[in-house]
N, C-alpha and C positions, 0 to 999 in steps of 0.2 A: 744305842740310839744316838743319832747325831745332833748336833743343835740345831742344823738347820730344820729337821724333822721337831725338833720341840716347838723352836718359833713358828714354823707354818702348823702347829696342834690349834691353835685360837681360831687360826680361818677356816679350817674343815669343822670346828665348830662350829662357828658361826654361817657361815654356807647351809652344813646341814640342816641347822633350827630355821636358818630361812627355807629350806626348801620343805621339812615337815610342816611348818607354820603354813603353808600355800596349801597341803596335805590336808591339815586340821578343816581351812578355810570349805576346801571340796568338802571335805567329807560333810561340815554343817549344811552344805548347801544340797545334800544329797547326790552327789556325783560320785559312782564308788570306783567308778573306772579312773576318773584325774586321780582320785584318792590315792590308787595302785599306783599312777605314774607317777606324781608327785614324791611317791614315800621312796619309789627306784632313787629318783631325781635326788633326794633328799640323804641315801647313802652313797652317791659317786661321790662327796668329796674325802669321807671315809677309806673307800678303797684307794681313791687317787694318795691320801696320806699317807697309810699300808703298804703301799708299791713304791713309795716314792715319788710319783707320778705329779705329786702338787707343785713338789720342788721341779717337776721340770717344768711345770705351766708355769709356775712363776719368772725361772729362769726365761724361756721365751718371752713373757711379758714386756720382763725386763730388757730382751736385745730390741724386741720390736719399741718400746719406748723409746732407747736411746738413738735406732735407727730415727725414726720420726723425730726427736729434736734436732739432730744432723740433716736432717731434710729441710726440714723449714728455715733453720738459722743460717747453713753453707751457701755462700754468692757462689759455687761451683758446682752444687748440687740443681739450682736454677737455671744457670748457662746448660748444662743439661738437658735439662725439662725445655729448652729453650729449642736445643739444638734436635731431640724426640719430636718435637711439631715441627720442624723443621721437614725431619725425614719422612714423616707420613703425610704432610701435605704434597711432597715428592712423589713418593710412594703412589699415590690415590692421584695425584698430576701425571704420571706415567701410564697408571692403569688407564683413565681415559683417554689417552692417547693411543695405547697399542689397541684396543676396543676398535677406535675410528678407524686407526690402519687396517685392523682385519676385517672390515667388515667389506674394503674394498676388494675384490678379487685380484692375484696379480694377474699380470696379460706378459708378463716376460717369457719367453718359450724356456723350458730347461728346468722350469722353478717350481715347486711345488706351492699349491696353492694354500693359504691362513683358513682360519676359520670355518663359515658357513662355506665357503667355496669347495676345501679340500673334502669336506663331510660328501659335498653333492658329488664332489670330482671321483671321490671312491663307492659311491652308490651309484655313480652312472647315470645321473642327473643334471640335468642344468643348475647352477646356482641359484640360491632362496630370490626372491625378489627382494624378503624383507620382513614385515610386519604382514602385510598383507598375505602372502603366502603360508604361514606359520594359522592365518584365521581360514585359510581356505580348507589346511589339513584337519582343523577343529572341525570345521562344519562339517566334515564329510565324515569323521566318525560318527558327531553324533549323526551325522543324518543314518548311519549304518547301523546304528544304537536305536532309531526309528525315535531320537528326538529331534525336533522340527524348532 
């Protein structure tokens, strides 16, 4: 048995008595079903200790701790975060741009049409008008649905 498995023996202790203690609680309160899941609850830290499994939850704890105070403390970590809103104000400024462009139909001879255009162009249709044509194809199922 390794040390590290001895020093994490106190917290699957303690773990466990807290999660039978929540156990005890249901079960005064006549709940047999929490009771069940509690007492599951209240041996996961057991088998996590058994496997090994606590040292690894610890270990991640541990990376993700040190990740986070490297986060918050690094002026390079924030030019970052800086430069992320950056991109996705970009990002989301592009998307409604090519939106407005497709919604125009082109009229160049040769070119294939964007959007709602090419949809109608390869159905054999004139292009959407828009909103309004999108409410006309509603009403007219429900009206074929015989709601009115």
């Amino acid at each position: 048995m390794s040390t590290d498995a001895i020093t994490l023996l106190p917290w699957a202790a303690v773990l466990s008595a807290l999660g039978f203690f929540f156990a005890w609680r249901a079960w005064r309160a006549g709940d047999r079903a929490a009771t069940v899941r509690r007492v599951g609850w209240g041996l996961v830290p057991w088998a996590l200790w058994l496997v090994g499994g606590l040292r690894l939850v610890v270990r991640i704890g541990a990376a993700v701790a040190d990740w986070a105070a490297g986060f918050a403390f690094r002026p390079s970590v924030w030019l970052g975060v800086g430069v992320a809103i950056i991109a996705v104000a970009l990002i989301a400024l592009g998307s409604r741009g090519r939106d407005k462009t497709a919604a125009a139909p082109d009229t160049e001879p040769g070119r294939v049409p964007r959007g709602r255009a090419r949809k109608a162009a390869v159905e054999g249709r004139p292009a959407a008008a828009g909103k309004d044509d999108d409410l006309a194809e509603i009403e007219d199922i429900l009206r074929r649905h015989g709601i009115e």
